[in-house]
Backbone bond lengths (Angstrom), bond angles and torsions (degrees), N, CA, C in turn:
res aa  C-N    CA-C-N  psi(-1)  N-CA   C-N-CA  omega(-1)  CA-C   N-CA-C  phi
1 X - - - 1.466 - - 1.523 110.28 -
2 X 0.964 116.45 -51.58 1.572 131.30 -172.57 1.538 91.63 -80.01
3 X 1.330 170.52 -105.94 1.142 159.92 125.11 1.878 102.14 56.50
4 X 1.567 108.69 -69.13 1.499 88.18 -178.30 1.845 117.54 -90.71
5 X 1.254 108.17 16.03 1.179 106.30 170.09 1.464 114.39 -85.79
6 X 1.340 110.27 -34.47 1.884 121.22 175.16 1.302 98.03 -65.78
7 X 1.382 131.52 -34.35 1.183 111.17 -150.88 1.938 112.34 -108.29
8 X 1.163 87.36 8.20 1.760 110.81 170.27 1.304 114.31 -60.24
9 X 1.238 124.60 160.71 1.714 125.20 -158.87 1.237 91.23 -69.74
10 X 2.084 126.63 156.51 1.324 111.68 141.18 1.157 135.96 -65.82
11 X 1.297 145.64 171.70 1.343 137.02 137.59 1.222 135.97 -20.37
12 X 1.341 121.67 -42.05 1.260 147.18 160.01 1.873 113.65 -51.06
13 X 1.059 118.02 -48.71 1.187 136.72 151.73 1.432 150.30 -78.59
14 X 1.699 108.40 4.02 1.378 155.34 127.54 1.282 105.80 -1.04
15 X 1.616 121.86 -170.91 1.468 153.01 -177.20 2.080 81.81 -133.43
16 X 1.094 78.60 121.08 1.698 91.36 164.06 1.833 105.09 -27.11
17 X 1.693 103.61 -71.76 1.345 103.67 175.08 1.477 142.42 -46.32
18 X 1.555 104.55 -30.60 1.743 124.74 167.97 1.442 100.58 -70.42
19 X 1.125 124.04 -49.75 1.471 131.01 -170.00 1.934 113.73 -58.00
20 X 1.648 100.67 -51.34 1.315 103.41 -172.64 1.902 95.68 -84.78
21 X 0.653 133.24 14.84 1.794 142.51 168.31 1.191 94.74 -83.40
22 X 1.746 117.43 -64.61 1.827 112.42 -150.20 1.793 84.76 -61.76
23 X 1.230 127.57 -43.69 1.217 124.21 -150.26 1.545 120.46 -75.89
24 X 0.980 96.19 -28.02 1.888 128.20 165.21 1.498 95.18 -55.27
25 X 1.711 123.69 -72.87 1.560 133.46 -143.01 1.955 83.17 -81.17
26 X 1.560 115.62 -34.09 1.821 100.08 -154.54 1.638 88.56 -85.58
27 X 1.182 133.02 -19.45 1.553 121.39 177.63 1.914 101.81 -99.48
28 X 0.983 113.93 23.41 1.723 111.69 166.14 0.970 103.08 -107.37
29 X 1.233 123.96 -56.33 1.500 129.27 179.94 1.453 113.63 -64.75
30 X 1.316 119.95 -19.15 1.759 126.21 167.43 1.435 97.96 -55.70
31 X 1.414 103.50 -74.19 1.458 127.72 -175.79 2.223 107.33 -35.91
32 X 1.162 102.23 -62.29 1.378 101.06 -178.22 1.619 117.14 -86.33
33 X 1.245 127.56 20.76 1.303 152.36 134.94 1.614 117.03 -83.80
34 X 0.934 133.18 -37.98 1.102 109.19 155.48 1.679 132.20 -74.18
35 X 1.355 113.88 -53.10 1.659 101.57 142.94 0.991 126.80 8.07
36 X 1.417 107.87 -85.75 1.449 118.27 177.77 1.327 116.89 -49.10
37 X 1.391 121.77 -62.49 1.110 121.41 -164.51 2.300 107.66 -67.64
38 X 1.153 108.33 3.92 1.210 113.21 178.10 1.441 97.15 -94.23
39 X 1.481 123.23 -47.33 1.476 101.74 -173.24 1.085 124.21 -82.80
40 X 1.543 102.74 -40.14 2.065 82.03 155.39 1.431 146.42 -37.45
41 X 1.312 95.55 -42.96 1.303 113.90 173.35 1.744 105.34 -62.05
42 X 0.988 102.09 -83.35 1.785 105.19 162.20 1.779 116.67 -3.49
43 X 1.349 97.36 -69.78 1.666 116.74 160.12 1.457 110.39 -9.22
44 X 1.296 85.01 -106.69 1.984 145.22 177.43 1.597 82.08 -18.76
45 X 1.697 119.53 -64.06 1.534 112.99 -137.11 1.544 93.59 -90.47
46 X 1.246 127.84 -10.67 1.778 129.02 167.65 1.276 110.39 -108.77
47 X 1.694 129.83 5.61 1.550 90.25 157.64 0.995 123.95 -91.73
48 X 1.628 127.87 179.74 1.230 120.07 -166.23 1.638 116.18 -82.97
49 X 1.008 122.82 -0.74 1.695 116.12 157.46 1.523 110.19 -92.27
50 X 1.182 109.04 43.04 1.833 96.23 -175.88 1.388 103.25 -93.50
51 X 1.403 115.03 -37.98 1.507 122.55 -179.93 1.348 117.89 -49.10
52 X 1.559 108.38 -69.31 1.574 121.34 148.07 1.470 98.50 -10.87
53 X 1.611 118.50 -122.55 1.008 131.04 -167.22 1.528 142.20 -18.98
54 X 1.405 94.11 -29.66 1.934 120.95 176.21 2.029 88.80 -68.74
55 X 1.480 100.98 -75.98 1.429 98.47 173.03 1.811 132.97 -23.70
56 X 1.085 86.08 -33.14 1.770 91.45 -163.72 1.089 86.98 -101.38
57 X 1.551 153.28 -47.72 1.086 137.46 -170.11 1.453 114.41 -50.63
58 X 1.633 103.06 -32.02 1.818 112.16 -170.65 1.263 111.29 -83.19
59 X 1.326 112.32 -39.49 1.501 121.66 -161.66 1.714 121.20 -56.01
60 X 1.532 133.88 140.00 0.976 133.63 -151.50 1.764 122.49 40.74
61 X 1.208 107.78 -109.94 1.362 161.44 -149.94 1.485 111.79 -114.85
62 X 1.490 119.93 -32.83 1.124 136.44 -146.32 2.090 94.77 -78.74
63 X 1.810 111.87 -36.90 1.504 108.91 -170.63 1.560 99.20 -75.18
64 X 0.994 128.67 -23.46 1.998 131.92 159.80 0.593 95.91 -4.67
65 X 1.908 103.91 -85.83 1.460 132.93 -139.04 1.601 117.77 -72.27
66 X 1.751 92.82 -33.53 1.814 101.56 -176.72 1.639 87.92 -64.28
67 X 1.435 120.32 -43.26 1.621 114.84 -163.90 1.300 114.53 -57.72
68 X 1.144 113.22 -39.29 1.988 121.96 -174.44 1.579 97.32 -75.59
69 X 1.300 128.25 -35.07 1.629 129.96 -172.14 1.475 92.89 -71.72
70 X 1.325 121.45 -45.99 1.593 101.25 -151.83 1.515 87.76 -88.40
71 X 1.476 152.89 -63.06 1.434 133.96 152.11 1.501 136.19 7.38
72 X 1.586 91.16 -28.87 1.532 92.03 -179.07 1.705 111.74 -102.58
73 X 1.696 91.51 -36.37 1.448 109.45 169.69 1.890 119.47 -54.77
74 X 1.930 104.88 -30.47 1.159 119.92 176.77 1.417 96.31 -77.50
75 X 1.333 146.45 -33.55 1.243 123.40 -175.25 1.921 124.25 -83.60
76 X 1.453 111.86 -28.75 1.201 145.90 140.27 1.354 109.04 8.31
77 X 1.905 85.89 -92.48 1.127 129.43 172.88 1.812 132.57 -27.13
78 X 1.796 93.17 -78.15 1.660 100.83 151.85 1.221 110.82 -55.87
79 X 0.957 151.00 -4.86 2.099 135.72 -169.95 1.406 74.64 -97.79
80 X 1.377 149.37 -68.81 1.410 131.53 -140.36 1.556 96.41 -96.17
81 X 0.816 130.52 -21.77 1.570 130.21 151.68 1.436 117.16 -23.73
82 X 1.522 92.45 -70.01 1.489 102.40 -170.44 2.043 116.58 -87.06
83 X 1.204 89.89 1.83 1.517 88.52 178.26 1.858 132.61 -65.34
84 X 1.413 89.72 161.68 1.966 90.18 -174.50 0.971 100.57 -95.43
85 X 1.370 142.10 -0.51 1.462 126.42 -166.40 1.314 109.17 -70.06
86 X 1.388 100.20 -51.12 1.953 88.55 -172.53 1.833 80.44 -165.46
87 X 1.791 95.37 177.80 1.178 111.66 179.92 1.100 113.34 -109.68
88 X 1.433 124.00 25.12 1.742 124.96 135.79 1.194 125.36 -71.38
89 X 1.468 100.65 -45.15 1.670 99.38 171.77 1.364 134.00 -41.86
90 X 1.623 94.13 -42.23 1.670 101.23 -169.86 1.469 86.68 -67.72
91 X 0.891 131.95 -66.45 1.807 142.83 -144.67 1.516 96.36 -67.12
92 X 1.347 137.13 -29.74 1.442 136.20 146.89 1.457 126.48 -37.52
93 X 1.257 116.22 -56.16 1.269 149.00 179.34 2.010 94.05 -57.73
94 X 1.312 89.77 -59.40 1.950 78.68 -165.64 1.470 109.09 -111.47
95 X 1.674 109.85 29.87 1.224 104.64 131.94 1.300 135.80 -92.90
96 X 1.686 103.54 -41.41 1.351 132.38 169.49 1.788 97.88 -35.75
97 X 1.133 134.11 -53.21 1.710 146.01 -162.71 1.640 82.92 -79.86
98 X 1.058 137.62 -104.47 1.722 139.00 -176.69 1.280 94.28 -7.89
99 X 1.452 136.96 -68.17 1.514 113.97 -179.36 1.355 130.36 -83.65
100 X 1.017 122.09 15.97 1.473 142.09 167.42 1.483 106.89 -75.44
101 X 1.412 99.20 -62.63 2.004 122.97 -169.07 1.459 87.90 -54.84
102 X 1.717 118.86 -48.08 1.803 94.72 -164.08 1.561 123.93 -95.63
103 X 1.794 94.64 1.84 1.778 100.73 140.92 1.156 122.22 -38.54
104 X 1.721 97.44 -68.29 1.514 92.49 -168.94 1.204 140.35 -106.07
105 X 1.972 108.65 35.45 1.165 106.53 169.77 2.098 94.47 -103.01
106 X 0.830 85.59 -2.66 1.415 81.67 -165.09 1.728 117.10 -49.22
107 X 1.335 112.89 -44.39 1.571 97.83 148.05 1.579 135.46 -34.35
108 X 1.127 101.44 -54.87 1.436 100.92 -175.28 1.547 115.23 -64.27
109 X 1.605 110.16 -64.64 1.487 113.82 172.12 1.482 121.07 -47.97
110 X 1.111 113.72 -38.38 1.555 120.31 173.27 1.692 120.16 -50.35
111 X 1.637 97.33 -29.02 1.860 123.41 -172.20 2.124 95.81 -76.03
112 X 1.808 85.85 -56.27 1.461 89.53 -177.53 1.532 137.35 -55.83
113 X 1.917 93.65 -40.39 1.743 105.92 178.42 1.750 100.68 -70.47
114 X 1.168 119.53 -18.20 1.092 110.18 -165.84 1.450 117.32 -89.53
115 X 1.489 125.84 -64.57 1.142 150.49 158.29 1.579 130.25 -88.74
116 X 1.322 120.78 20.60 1.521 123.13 -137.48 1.895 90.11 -121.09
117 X 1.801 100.11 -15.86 1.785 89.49 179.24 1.998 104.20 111.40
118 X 0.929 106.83 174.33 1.439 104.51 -175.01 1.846 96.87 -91.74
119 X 1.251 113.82 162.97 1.532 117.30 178.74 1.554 117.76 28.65
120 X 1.371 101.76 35.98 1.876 86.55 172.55 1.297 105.38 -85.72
121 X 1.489 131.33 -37.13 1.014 118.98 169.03 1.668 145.59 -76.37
122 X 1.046 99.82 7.83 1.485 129.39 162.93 1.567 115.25 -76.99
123 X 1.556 103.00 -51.29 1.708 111.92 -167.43 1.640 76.05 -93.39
124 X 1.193 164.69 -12.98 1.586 122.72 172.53 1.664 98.20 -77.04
125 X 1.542 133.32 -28.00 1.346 140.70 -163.86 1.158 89.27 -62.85
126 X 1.332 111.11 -75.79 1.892 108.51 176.08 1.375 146.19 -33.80
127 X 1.548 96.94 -29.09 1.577 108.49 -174.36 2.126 77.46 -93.96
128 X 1.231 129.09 -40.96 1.395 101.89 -174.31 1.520 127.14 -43.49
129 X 1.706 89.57 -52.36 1.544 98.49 -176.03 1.304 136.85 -54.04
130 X 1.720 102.04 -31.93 1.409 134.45 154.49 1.543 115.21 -18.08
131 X 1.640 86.14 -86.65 1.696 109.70 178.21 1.601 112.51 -49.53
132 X 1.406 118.29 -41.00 1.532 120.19 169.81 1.120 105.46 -37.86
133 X 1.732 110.45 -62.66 1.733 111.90 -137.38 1.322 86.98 -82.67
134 X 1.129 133.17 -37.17 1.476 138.39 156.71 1.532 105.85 -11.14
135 X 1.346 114.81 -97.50 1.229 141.45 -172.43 1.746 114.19 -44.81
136 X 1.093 112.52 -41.90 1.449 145.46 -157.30 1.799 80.71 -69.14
137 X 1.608 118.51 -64.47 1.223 116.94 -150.95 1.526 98.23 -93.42
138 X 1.168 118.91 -19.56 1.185 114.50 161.28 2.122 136.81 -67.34
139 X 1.468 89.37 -5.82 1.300 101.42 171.77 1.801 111.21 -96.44
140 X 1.204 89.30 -51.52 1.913 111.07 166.54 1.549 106.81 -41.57
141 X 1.150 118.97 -60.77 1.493 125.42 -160.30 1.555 115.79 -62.29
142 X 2.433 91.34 -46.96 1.800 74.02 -179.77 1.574 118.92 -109.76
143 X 1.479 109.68 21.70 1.351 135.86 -170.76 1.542 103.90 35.54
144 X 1.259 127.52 56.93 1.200 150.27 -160.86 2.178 85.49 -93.62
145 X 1.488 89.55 135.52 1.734 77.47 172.63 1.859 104.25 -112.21
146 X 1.266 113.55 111.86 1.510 130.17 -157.85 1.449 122.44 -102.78
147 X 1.679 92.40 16.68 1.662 110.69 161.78 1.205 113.14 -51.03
148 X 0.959 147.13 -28.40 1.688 137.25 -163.35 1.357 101.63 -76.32
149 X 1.644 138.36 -10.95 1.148 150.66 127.90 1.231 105.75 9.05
150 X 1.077 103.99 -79.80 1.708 135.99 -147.75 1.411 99.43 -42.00
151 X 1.219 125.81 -80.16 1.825 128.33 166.92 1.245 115.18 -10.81
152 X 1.565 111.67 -60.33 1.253 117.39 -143.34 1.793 88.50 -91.05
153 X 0.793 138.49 -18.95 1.686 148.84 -166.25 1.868 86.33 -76.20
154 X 1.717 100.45 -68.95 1.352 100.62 -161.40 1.306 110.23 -58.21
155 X 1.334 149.25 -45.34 1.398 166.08 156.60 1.568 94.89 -13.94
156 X 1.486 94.22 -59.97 1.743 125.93 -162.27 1.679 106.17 -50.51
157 X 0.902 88.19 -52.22 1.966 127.52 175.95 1.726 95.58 -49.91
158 X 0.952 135.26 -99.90 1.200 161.77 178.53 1.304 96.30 -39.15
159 X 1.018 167.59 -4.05 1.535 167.78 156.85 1.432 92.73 -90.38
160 X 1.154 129.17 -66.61 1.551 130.86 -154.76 1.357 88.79 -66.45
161 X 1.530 133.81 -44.28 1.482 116.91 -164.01 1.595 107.15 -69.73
162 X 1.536 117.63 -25.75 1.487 125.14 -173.48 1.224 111.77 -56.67
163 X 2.086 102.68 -39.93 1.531 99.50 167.36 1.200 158.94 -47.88
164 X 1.829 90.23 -63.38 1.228 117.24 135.82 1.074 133.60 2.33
165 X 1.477 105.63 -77.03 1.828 111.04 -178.09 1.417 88.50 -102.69
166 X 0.997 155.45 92.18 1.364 153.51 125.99 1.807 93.38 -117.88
167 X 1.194 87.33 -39.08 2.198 96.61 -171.67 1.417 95.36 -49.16
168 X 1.492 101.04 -83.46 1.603 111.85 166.99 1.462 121.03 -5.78
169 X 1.313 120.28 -61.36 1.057 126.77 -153.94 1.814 105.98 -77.70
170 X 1.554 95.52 -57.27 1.359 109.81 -179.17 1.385 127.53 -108.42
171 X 1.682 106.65 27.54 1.398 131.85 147.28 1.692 112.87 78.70
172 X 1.719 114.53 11.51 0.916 105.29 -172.84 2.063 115.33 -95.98
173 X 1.598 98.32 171.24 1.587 107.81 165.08 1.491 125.20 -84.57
174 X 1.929 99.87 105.44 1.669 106.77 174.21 1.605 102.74 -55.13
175 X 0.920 129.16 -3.37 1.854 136.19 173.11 1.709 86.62 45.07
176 X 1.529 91.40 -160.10 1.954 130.41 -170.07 1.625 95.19 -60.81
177 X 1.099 102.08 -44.17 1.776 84.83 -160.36 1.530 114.06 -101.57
178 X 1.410 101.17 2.56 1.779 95.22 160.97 1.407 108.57 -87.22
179 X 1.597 116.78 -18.90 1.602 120.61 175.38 1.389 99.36 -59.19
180 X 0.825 100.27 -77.99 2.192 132.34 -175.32 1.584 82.21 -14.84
181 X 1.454 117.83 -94.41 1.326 124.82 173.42 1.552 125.47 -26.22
182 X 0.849 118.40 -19.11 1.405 112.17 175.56 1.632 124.83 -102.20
183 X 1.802 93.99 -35.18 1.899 102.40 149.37 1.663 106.46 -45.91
184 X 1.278 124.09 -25.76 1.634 122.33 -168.78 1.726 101.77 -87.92
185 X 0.901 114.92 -42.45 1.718 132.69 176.53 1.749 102.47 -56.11
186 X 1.231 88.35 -49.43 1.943 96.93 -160.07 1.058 114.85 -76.52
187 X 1.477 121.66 -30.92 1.671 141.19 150.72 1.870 121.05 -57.88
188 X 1.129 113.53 -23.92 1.395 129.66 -178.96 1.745 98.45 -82.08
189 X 1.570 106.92 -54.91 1.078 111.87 175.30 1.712 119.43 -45.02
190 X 1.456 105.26 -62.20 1.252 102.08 -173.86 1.704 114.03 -77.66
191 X 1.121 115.45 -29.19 1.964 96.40 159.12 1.622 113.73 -48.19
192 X 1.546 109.88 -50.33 1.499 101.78 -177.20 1.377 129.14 -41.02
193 X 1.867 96.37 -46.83 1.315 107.51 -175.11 1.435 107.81 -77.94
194 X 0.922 150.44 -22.32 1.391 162.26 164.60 1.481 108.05 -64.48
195 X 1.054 125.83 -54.65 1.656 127.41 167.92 2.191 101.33 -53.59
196 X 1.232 100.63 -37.11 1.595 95.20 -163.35 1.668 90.65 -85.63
197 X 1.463 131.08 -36.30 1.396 119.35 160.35 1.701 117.78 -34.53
198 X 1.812 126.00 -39.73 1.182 130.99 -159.30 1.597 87.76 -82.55
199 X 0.930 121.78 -67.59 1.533 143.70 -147.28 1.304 115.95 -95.32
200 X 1.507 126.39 -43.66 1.781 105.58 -160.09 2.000 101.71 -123.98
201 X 1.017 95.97 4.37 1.775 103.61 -168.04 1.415 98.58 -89.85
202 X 1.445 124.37 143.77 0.906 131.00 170.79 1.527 131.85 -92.25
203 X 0.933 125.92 132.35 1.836 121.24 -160.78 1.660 128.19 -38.75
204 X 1.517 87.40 -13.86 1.776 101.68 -174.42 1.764 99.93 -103.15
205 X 1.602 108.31 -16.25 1.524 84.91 -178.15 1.411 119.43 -100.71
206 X 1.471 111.36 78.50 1.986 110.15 -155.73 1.812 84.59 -78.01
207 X 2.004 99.00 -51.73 1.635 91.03 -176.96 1.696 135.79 -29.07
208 X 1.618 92.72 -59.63 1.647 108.94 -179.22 1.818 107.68 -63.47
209 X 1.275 106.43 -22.20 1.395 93.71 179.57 1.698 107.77 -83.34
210 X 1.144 105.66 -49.28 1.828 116.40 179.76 1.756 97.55 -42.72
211 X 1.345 118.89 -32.14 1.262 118.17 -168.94 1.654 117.93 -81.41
212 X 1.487 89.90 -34.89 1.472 108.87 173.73 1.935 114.37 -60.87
213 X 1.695 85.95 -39.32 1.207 82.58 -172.44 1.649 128.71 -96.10
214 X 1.585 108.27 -10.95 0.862 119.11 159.71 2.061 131.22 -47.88
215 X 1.298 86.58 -68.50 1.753 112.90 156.30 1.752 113.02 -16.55
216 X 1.644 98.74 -55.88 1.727 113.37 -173.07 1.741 97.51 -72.50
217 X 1.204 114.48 -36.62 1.672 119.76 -164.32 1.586 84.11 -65.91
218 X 1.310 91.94 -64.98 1.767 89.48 -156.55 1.608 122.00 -56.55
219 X 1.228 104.89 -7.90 2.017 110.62 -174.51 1.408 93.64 -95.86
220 X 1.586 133.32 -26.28 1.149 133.43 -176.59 1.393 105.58 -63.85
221 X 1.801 107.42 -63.23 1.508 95.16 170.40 1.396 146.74 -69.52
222 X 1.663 109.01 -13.89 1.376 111.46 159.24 1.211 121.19 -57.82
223 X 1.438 134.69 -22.28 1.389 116.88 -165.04 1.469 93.99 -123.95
224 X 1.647 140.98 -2.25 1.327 133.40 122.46 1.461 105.82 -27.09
225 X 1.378 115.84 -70.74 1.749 94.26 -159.55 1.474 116.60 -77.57
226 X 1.351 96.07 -14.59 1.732 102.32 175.39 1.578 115.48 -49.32
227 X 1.361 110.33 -30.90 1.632 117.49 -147.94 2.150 72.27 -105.06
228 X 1.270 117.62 -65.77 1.592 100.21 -165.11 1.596 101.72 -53.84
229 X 1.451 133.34 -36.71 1.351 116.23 175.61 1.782 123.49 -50.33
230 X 1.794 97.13 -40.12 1.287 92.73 178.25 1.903 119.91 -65.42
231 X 1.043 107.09 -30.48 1.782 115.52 -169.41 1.041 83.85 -85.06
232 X 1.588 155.79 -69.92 1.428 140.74 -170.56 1.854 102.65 -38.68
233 X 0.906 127.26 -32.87 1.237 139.24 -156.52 1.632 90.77 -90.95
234 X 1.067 135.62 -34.88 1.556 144.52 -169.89 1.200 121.57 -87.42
235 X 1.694 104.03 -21.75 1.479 113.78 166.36 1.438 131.96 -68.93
């Protein structure tokens, strides 16, 4: 089962009409995934345990553990994403991840609505979408296939997490230019995934791709606002 689902035509290799469908259903479901993940967030960052909770998520040792949970929850996640069983699963899978993601921005946004300045979090949303539609039409335009990504992401991947918990561990500041760098990562990401929307996805997996691509949106804008929190912070 799983065998002839991989091995089903791509999109790319579609009926014009099947093709402009997957692309229709994997950017609707982008679109109404983020939604979601705004009102939760919205939620999360005004009720009255949000303060609480932002705290404890950070405190010691404690952002590790959220980091290894949501990693695992991210792997989870894509497996039922991408599954044949049925089309609850997938839609389980990338809701289950949408409320995961606004776990764990909720520290940060909670830092921003609070202390972060008027509209910072508006103008990092903006400069995200930017860079998307940016990127988005820049994959579209030269139908460039931008898999060779993929290596260098995962490599990419696996260094940044080393950082990560090295900070953690030994208490230091990834500062401006581990942000900077990761706006570069998070943008790489989403051409990839956007090139693998053109080229390697198959017409039935709009979910796993919306999920894929969601994931890239949302790391783009975390470390957008990371870097305007820090320079607001410099002023």
């Amino acid at each position: 089962m799983k065998e002839e689902y991989y091995a089903s035509p791509t999109a790319a290799q579609s009926s014009p009409a099947e093709r402009a469908g997957f692309i229709r259903k994997t950017y609707g479901h982008l679109a109404i995934a983020l939604l979601a993940f705004t009102g939760i967030e919205y939620y999360l960052v005004n009720a009255p345990f949000a303060q609480k909770l932002a705290v404890s998520m950070t405190q010691g040792m404690s952002w590790l553990v959220v980091m290894g949970l949501f990693v695992g929850v991210s792997y989870l996640t894509d497996k039922l994403a991408r599954s044949n069983n049925s089309e609850q699963t997938q839609y389980l899978g990338l809701g289950l991840f949408v409320v995961a993601e606004a776990i764990v921005f909720l520290p940060l946004l909670y830092v921003a609505n609070s202390y972060g300045g008027e509209g910072v979090i508006q103008t990092a949303g903006i400069m995200t979408l930017l860079l998307v539609g940016g990127l988005t039409y820049t994959a579209f335009a030269t139908k460039k296939d931008f898999s060779f990504l993929g290596g260098i992401l995962s490599i990419g991947g696996f260094v940044a997490i080393g950082f990560i918990v090295c900070s953690l561990i030994f208490g230091f500041s990834l500062g401006l230019i581990f942000s900077s760098v990761m706006v570069l990562f998070a943008g790489c990401a989403v051409l990839f995934t956007t090139s693998n929307i053109i080229h390697h996805y198959n017409p039935n997996q709009h979910v796993a791709a919306s999920l894929s691509l969601f994931a890239s949106v949302a790391l783009l804008f975390f470390y957008i606002l990371s870097i305007l929190l820090r320079l607001g912070g410099d002023d």
